[in-house]
C-alpha positions in Angstrom: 0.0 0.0 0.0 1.2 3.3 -1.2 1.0 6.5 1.2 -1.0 7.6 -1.3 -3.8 4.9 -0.8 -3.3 4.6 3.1 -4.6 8.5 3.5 -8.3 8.6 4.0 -8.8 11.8 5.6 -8.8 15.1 4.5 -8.8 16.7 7.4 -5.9 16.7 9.7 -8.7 18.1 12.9 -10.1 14.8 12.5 -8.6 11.5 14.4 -8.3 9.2 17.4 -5.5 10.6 18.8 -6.3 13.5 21.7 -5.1 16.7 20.5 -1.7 17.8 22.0 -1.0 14.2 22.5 2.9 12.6 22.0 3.4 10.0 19.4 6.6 8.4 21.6 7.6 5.9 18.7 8.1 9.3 16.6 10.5 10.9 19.2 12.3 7.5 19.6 12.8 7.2 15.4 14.3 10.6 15.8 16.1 10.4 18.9 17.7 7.1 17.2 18.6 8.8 14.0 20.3 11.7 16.1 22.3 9.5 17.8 23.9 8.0 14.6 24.1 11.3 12.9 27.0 11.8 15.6 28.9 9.2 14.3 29.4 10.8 10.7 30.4 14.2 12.4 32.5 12.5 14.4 34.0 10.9 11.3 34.1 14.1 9.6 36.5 14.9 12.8 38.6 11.9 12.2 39.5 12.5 8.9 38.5 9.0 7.8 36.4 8.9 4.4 33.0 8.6 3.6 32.3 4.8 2.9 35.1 2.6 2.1 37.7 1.0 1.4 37.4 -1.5 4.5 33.6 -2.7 5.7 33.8 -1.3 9.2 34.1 2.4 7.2 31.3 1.5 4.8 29.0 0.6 7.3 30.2 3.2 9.7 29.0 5.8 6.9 25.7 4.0 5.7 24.2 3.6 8.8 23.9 7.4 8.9 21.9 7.7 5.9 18.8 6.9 7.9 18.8 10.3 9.6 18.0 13.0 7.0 15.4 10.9 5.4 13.8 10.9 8.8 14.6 14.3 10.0 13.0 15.4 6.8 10.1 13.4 6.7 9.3 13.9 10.6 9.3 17.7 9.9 6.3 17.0 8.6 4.6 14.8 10.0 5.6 16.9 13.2 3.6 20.2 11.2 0.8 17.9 10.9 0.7 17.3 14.0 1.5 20.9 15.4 -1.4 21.9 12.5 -3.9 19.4 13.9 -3.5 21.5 17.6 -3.4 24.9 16.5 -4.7 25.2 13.4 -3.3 25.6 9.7 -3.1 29.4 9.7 -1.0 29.3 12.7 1.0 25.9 11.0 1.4 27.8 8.3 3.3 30.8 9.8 4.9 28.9 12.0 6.4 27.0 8.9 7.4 30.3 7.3 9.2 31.4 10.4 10.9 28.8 11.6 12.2 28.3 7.9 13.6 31.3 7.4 15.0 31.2 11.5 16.8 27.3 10.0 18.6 28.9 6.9 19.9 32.1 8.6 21.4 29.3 11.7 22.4 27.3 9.0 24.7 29.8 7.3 25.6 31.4 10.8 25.9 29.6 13.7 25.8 25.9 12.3 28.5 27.2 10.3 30.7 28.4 12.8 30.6 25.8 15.0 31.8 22.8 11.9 34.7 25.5 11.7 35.7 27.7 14.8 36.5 30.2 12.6 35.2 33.3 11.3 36.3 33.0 7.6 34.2 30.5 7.4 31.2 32.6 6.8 32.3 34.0 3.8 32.0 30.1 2.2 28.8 29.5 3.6 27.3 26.0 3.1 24.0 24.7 2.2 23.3 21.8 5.0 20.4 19.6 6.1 19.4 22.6 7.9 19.7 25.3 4.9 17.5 22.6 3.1 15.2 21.9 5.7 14.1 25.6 6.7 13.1 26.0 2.4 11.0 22.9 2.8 9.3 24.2 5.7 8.8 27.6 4.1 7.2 26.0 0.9 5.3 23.7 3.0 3.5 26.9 4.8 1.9 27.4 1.3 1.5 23.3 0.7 -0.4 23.0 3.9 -3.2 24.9 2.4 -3.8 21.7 0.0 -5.9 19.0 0.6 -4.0 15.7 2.0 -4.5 13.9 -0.9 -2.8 16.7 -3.0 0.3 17.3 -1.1 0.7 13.4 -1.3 0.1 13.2 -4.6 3.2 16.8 -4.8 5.0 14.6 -2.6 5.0 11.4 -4.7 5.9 13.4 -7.7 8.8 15.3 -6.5 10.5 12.1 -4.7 9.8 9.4 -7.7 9.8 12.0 -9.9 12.6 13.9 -9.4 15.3 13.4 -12.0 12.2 14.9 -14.6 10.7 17.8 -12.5 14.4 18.1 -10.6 15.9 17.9 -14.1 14.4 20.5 -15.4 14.4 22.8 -12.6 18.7 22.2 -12.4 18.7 23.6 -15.5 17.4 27.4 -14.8 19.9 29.8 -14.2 21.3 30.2 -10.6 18.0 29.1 -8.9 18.4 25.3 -10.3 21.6 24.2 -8.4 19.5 25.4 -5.2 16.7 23.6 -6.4 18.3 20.0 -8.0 21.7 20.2 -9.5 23.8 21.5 -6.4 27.6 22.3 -6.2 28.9 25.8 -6.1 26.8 29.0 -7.0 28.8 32.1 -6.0 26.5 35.3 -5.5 27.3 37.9 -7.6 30.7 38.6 -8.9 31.9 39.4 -5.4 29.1 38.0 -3.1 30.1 35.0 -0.8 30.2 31.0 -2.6 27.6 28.6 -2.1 28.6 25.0 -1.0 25.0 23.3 -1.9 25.4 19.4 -0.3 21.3 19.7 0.1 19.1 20.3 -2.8 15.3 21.5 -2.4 14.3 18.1 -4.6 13.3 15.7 -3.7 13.2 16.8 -0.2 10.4 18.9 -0.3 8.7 15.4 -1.6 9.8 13.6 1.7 8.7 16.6 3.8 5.2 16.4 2.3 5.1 12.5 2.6 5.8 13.1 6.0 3.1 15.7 6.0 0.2 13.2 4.9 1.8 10.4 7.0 0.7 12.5 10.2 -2.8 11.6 8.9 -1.9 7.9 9.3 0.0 8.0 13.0 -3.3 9.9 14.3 -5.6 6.6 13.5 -6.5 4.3 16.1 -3.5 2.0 17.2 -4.6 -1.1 15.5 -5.0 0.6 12.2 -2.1 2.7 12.3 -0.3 -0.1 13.0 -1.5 -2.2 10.2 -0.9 0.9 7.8 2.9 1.5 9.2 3.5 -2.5 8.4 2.2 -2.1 4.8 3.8 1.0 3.7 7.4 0.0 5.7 7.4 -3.6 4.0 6.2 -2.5 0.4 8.9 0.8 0.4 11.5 -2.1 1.7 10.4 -5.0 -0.8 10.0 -2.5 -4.2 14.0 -1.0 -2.8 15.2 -4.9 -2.6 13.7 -5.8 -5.9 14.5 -2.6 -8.0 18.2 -2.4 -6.3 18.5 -5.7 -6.9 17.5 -5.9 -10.4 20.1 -3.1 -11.0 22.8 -4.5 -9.3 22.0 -7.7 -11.5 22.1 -6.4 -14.4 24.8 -4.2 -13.9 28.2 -4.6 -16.3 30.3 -7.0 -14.5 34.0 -6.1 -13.0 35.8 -5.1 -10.0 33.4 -2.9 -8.7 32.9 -3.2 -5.0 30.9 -6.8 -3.8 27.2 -6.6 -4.6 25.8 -5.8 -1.4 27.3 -3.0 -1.2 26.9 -1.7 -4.5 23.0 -2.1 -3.3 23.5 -0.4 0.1 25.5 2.4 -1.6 22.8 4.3 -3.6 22.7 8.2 -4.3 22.3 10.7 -1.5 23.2 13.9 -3.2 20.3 14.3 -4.7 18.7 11.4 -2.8 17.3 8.7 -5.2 13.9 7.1 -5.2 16.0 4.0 -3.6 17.8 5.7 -1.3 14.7 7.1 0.3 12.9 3.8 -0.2 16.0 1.7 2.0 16.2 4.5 4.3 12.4 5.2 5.3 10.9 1.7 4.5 12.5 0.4 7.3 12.0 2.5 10.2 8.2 2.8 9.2 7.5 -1.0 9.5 9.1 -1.0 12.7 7.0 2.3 14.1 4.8 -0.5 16.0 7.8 -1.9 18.2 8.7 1.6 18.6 5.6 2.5 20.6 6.2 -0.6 22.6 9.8 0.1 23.7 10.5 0.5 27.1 13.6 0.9 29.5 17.1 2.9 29.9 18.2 2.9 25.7 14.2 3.7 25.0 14.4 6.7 27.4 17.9 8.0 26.5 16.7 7.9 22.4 13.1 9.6 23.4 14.9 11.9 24.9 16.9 13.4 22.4 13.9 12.9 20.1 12.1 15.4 22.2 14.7 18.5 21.6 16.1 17.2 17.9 17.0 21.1 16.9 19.0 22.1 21.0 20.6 18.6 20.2 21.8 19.5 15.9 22.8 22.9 17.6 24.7 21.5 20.4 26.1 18.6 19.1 28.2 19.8 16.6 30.7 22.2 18.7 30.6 19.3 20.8 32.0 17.0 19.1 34.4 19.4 17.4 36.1 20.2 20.7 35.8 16.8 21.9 37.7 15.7 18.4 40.5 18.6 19.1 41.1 17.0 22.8 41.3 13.5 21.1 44.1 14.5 18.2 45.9 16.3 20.9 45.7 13.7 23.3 47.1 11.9 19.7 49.3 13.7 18.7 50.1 16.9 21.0 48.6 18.6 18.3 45.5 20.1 17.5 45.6 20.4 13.3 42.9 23.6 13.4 43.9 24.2 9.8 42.1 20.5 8.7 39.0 21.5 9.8 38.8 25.2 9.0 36.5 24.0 5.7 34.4 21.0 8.0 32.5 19.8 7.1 35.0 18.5 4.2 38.3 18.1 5.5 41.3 16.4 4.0 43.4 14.5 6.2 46.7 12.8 5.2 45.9 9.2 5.2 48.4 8.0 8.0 47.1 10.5 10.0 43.2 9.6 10.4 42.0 7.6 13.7 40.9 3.9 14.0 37.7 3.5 13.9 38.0 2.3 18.0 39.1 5.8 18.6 36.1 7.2 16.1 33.7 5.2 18.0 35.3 6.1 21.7 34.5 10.0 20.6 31.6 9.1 19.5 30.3 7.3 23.1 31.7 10.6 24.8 30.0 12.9 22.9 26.4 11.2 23.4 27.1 11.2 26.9 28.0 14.5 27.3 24.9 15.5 25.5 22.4 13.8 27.1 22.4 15.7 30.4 21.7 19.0 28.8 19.0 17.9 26.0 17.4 16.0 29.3 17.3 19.8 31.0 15.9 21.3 28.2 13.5 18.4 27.3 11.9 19.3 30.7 12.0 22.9 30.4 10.1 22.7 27.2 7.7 20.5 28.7 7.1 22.6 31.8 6.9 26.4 29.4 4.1 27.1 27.5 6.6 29.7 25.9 6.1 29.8 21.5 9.4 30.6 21.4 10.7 27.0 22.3 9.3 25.7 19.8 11.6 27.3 17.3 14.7 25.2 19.2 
């Protein structure tokens, strides 16, 4: 069952679910996700590559792909949600807002903490957060829609992307925001775009998520049943059509064949690279809301504050990765990491993936204590402007 054919209600006011209530499994998808996001950045830190050569690297890199699929994607259904409670005029300038309060962080303070360094700004880069404040802006006009239409948007824009995505990357300027990404400097002496996140297809997954919300409102048993179906059919139709094209791909000493199916395109993100990373977690949804203990509480946790976490975490980890190479080396190497998120760090230099994964350990420690603070502050203030961190 498509998302498409699982939506039955056109009105988000209308559900099983109190208004103003929780959805725990949601929180815990994100607070997982979160939690392996800091393993990349701490990678980035320890100059080791993005996926191979060795297994432990691969899989060190691809188990991260989960988390901008689902940071995306919960965006939305999180705006449904919020929409559901306070209406979609409210949603909808709330969407606007917050956008535009995402990019300028992103090019700001996001920015300066990847780098500890001022120069930086003048190269500013477009992130997950550059990318995910536009989607919510365009979503504060999509919201207006029926569910059935922004599904139907979203479906376009994700399956559809390398037609409607094509043809947008080719307009001047706007289309390497939009699709075709890499480097758009502003003006002849205006500051140099580094675009890692395109606006397609994610504005597809953000409406997905969007109608989705329409789905985690039903009663449990049918939600359920719906998270099952649409998980296993976005997993099966990724098996079969990655599998098919690693089949029937040339033969020669490319890398095995599992990874060549694991290993699919995230800059723009494919159709399969959103179908392995968000079939998955949805099928699962219903052991999520069942999940109990310590690991349960520490992941719900961090679900409940995902923007204090992506704005803390970062200079966290950078000055947790600076202790580690001086502890290393008695040096710090600033200059490596003045253009972070790439770096480019001589090969005999870069950590084992033990001392990666040590950083990594600390790092999550050290940030649980303060997203648990702010988890309950949020919880006890009925101030707006928490909800824009």
């Amino acid at each position: 069952m498509s998302v498409a054919a699982a939506v039955t209600t056109r009105n988000p006011s209308v559900s099983a679910t109190p208004e103003g209530a929780r959805i725990s499994s949601l929180d815990l998808w994100r607070g997982v996700v979160m939690v392996l996001m800091a393993i990349d950045h701490v990678r980035v830190y320890s100059g080791l590559p993005a996926g191979g050569p060795t297994a432990g690297i691969f899989f060190t890199r691809w188990v991260t792909h989960f988390c901008a699929p689902a940071f995306v994607f919960l965006a939305g259904t999180a705006a449904f949600l919020y929409g559901r409670k306070a209406g979609l005029h409210v949603l909808s300038r709330y969407l606007f807002t917050r956008g535009l309060a995402l990019v300028l962080m992103e090019v700001t303070i996001i920015r300066l903490s990847w780098t500890f360094t001022l120069a930086s700004l003048s190269s500013p880069l477009a992130g997950v957060i550059w990318m995910l404040g536009w989607c919510m802006v365009l979503m504060a006009g999509l919201v207006r829609l029926s569910i059935a239409a922004v599904t139907v948007v979203g479906l376009v824009l994700v399956f559809g992307q390398d037609i409607v995505g094509g043809a947008a990357g080719r307009l001047p300027f706007l289309g390497a925001f939009l699709y075709s990404g890499g480097e758009v400097q502003l003006g002849a002496a205006g500051p140099t775009f580094s675009i890692l996140y395109t606006i397609i297809p994610w504005i597809g997954v953000m409406a997905l998520g969007y109608a989705f919300g329409a789905i985690v409102v039903r009663p449990a048993e049918k939600r359920h049943r719906a998270f099952v179906r649409i998980g296993v059919v976005a997993t099966a139709a990724f098996l079969v059509l990655g599998g098919a094209l690693v089949a029937f791909s040339p033969a020669g000493d490319g890398p095995p064949a599992l990874f060549q199916l694991l290993n699919q395109r995230k800059y723009p993100a494919s159709p399969l690279y959103l179908l392995m990373t968000l079939g998955p977690p949805i099928a699962l949804l219903p052991l999520a809301e069942r999940a109990r203990g310590a690991l349960a509480g520490l992941f719900t946790t961090f679900g409940r504050v995902p923007m204090f976490y992506y704005l803390l975490h970062i200079p966290v980890i950078h000055l947790l990765a600076l202790l580690a190479w001086k502890i290393r080396d008695g040096q710090v190497h600033p200059e490596w990491f003045a253009s972070a998120p790439y770096v480019s760090v001589p090969p005999e230099q870069r950590w084992s993936l033990a001392l990666l994964y040590l950083v990594f350990a600390v790092s999550i420690l050290a940030l649980y204590f303060p997203c648990r603070w702010f988890a309950g502050v949020k919880k006890r203030s009925s101030s707006a402007l928490l909800r824009y961190v």
